[in-house]
C-alpha positions as CSV (number, residue, x, y, z in Angstrom):
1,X,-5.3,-130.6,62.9
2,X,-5.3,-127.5,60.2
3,X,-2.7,-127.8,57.1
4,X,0.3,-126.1,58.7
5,X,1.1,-122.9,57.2
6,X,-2.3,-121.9,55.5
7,X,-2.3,-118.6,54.4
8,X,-5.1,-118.1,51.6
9,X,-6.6,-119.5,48.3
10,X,-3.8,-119.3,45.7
11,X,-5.7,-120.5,42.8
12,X,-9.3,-121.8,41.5
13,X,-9.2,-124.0,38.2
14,X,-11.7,-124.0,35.7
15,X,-11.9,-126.4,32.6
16,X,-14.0,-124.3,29.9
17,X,-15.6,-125.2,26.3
18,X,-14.3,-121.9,24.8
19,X,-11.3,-120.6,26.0
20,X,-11.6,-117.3,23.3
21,X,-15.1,-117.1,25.1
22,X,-14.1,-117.5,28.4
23,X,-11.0,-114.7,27.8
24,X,-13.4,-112.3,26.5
25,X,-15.9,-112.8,29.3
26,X,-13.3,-112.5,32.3
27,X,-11.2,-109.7,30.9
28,X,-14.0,-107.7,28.8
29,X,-17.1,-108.4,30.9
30,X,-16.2,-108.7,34.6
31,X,-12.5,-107.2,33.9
32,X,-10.2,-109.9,35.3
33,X,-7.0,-108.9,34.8
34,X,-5.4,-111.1,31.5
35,X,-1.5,-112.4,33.3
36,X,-0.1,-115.0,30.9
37,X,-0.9,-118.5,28.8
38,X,1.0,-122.2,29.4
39,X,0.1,-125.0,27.0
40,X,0.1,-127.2,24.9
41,X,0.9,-130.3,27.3
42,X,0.5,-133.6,26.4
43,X,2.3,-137.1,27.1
44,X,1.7,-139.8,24.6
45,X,4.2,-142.2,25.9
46,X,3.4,-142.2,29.9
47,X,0.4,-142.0,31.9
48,X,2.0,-138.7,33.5
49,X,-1.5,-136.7,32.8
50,X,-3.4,-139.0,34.4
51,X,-1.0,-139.2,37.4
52,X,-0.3,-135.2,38.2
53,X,-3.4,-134.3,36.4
54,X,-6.1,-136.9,36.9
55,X,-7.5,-136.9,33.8
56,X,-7.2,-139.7,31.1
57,X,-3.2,-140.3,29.8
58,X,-4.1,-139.1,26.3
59,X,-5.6,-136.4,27.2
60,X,-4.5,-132.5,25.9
61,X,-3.9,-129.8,28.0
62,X,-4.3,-127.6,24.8
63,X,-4.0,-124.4,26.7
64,X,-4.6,-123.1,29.9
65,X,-4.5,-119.0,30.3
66,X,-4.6,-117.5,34.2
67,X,-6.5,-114.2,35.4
68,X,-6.4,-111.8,38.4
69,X,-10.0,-111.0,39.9
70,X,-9.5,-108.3,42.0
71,X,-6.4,-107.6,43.6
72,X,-6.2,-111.2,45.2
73,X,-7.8,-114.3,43.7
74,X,-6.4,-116.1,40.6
75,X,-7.9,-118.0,37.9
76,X,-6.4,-120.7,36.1
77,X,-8.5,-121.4,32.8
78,X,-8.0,-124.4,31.0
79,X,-9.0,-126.3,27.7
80,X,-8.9,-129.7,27.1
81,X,-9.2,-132.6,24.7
82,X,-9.6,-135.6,25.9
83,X,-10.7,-139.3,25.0
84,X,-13.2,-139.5,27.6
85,X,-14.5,-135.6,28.2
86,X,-18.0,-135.1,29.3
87,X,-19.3,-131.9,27.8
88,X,-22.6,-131.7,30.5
89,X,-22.4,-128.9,33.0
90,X,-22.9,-130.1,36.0
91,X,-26.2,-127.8,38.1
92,X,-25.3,-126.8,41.5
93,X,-27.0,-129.7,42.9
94,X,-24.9,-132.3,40.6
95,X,-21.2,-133.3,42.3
96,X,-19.0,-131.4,41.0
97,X,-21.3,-127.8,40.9
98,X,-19.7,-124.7,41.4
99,X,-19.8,-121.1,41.5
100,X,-17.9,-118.2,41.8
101,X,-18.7,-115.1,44.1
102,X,-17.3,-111.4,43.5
103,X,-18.0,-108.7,45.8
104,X,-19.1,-105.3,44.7
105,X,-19.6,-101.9,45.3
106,X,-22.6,-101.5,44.1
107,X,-24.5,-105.0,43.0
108,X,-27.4,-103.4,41.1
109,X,-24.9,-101.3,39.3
110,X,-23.4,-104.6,38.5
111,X,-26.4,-106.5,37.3
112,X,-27.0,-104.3,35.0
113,X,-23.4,-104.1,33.3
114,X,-23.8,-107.9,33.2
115,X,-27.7,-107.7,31.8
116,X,-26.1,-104.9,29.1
117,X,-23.9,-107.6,28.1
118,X,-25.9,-110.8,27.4
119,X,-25.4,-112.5,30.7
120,X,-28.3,-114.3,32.3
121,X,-28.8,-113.3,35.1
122,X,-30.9,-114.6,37.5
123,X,-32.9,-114.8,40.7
124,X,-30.7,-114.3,43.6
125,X,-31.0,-117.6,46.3
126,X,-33.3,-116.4,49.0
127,X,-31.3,-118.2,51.6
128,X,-28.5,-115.4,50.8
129,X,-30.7,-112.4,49.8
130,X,-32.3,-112.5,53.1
131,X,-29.5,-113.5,55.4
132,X,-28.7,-109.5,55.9
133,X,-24.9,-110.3,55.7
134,X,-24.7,-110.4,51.9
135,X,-26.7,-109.6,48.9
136,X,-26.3,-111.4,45.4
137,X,-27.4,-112.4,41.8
138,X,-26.8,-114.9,40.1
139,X,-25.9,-115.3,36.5
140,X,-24.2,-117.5,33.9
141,X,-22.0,-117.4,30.8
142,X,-22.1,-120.1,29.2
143,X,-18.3,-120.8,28.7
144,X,-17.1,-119.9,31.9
145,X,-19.1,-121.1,35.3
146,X,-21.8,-119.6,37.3
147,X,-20.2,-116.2,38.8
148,X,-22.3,-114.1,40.9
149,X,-21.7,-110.6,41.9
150,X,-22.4,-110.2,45.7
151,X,-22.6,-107.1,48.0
152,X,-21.6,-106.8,51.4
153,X,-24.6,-105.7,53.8
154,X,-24.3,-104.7,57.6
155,X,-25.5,-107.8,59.2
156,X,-29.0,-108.0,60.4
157,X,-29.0,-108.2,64.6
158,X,-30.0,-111.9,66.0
159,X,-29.0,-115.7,65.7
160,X,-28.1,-117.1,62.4
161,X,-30.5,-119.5,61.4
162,X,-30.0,-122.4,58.7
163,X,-32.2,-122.3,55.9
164,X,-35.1,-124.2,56.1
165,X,-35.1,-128.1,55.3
166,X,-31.3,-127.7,54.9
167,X,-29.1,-131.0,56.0
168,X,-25.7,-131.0,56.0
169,X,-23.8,-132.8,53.0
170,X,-22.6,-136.4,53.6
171,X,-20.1,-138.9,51.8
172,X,-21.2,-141.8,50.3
173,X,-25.1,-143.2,50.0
């Protein structure tokens, strides 16, 4: 049964390094719109981080600052201390690996802004570049995530096939 009610995605959260980076990289490089800061939060005497927050109960939520993409999505950008922080980034193929899409009007238009600016960018994932749907490149800044401009494509006529040698994701071992 779907969750009654479901509309759209409200929100994405991201837990960042560099918050002054990340700010300057949303709003300057890819031009998310900046909407406001909350923080500090922090509970020394209760374990109520770790129970609405899940993360350990002396950690910091030293700020967290939110951005419009678009005219839609939302991100909520945090920085944390924390007792037990891991600072690794996880790869895509680590639990826990992400990345963000953006559609464009014009993706090699877009490549270049980002290459004019110091982002990596690289290779786009063959599995997307030749689906005929959408077109992409993918690139990384270091404080932020792995965000990848994509453009939409008319699709391709025939069946959608699966990559090869992909199997679906389970849970457990």
């Amino acid at each position: 049964m779907p969750l009654p009610g479901l509309r759209r995605l409200d929100h994405v959260g991201l837990t960042v390094p560099d918050l002054d980076e990340a700010h300057r990289f949303l709003v300057d490089v890819l031009g998310c719109e900046y909407l406001y800061s909350l923080g500090p939060f922090q509970h020394d005497d209760s374990d109520w981080m770790s129970e609405h927050l899940d993360v350990h109960p002396r950690a910091v939520m030293v700020e967290n600052r939110w951005f419009r993409v678009g005219d839609q999505a939302v991100l909520e950008v945090f920085c944390y201390t924390s007792p037990d922080q891991q600072v690794v980034r996880p790869r895509n193929s680590d639990v826990g690996g992400h990345h963000l899409a953006f559609y464009v009007d014009d993706l090699d238009a877009a490549v270049e802004h980002l290459r004019r600016e110091g982002v990596s960018v690289l290779a786009a994932p063959p599995s997307v570049a030749s689906s005929g749907e959408v077109v992409s490149s993918w690139c990384w800044e270091g404080g932020v995530t792995r965000p990848h401009p994509a453009q939409a494509r008319p699709r391709q006529p025939g069946p959608a096939r699966p990559a090869a040698g992909r199997r679906p994701c389970r849970r457990g071992r």
